[in-house]
N, C-alpha and C positions, 0 to 999 in steps of 0.2 A: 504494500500500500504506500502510494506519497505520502512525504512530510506532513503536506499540508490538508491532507485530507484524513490524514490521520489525528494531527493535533485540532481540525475540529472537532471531530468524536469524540476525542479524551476531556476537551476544554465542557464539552455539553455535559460529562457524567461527572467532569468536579464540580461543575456547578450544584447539582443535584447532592452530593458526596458533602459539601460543605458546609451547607444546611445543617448536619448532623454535628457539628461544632467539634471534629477531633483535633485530637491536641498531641503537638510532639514533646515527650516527653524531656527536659533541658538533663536530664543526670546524664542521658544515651550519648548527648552530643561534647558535653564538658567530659565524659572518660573519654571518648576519644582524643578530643584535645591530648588529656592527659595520658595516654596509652601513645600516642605519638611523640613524648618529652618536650612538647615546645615550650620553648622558656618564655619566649616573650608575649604578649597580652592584648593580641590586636584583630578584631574579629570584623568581617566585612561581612555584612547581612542585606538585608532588602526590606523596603517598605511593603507590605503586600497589599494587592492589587485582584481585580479579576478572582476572587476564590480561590488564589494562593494558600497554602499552608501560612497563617500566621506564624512570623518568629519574634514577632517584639516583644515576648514575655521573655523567651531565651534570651535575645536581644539584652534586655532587663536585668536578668539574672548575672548575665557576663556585667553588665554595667557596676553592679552591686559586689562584686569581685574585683574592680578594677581592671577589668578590662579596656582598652579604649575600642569605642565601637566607631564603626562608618557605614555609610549608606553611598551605593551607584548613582553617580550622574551620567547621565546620557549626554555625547556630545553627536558634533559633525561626523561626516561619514561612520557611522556604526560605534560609532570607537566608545565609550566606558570607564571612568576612574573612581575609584571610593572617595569619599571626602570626609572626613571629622564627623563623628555627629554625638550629642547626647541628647535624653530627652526634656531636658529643659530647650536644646536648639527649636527654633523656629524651622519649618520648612516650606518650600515652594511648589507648586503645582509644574512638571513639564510638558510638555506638547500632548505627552500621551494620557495625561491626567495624573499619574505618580509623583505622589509627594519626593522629592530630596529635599539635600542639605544646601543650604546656604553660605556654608565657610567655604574659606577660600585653598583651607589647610585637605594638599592631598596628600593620603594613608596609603601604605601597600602592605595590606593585612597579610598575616599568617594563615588565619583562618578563613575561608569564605563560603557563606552561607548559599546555596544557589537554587532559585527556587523551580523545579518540574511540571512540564506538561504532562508528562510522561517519562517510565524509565526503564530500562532491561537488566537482567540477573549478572548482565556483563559492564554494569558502573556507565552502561549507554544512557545519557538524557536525550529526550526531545524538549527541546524552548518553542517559544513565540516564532522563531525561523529569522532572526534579524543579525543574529550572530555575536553578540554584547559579550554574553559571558565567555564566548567562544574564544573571543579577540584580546580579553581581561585576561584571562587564564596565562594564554600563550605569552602577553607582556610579563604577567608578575612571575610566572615563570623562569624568565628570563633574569628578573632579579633578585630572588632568592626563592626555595623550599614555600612550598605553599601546603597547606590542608584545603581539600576540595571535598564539600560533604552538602549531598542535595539532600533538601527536606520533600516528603512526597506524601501525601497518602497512600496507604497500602492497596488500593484499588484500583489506581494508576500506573500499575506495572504490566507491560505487555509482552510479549514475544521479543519479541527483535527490533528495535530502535535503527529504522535505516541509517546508519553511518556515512561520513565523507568524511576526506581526508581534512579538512576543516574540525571537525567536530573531537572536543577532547574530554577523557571519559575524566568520571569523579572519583575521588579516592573511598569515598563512604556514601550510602543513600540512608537516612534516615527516616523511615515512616511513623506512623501511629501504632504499626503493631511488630514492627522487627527492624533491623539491621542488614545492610549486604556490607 
């Protein structure tokens, strides 16, 4: 099946899936942290949107830990950077209706929260199909050791996530009822 005919279907049954208000549990995603040794305390999350998995309580919890958090801005051509954020910050509305951050201060998180269309047994996501995280990744990559851990519903997982060579898999999926 195409990308794009596939992440309609999946976006119609989280909408329906979301209603039912599950929640990821924050201890699954902090052991990982900690089961990886990262020392330092920098987590890059997402506002959610569209019937996303909510993380702002994870979010939250890393804040209450001294984490420092940051939230995606969207720029030109596709491209993506974390910015600063706490929840005393103020946020802005962008083109596509998603709150960010207003600071000026950019983060190149350790950890990044990345939220699924969809996802496969093999750390495959499907996104929105714009390429953001795709493009993030492959930058912060580039400048140091990252944690890549998608948050998902557990109902959201399908067969096989068609791949391209673009596309780069996550190190963890986290749902409502397990762990990959």
């Amino acid at each position: 099946m195409l990308k794009s005919k596939l992440r309609k279907k999946v976006l119609k049954i989280r909408k329906i899936v979301n209603k039912k208000n599950y929640k990821i549990d924050f201890k699954k995603v902090f052991n990982l942290i900690k089961k990886n040794n990262l020392v330092t305390k920098s987590i890059g999350g997402y506002f959610p949107v569209n019937y996303e998995v909510d993380d702002l309580e994870i979010l939250n919890k890393f804040a209450k830990k001294n984490y420092q958090i940051s939230l995606p801005v969207i720029k030109k051509k596709f491209k993506m950077d974390f910015y600063k954020w706490s929840f005393h910050d103020p946020l802005k509305i962008n083109q596509y209706g998603i709150p960010e951050p207003t600071s000026k201060k950019i983060i190149y998180p350790d950890v990044i929260l990345v939220p699924l269309v969809a996802f496969d047994n093999n750390l495959n996501r499907l996104g929105y199909g714009g390429g953001y995280y795709d493009r993030v990744i492959k930058k912060l990559s580039k400048k140091k050791k990252i944690l890549k851990i998608g948050l998902a519903f557990s109902i959201k997982k399908i067969n096989n996530v068609p791949v391209t060579k673009y596309d780069k898999k996550l190190d963890y999926i986290v749902t409502d009822k397990y762990t990959l």
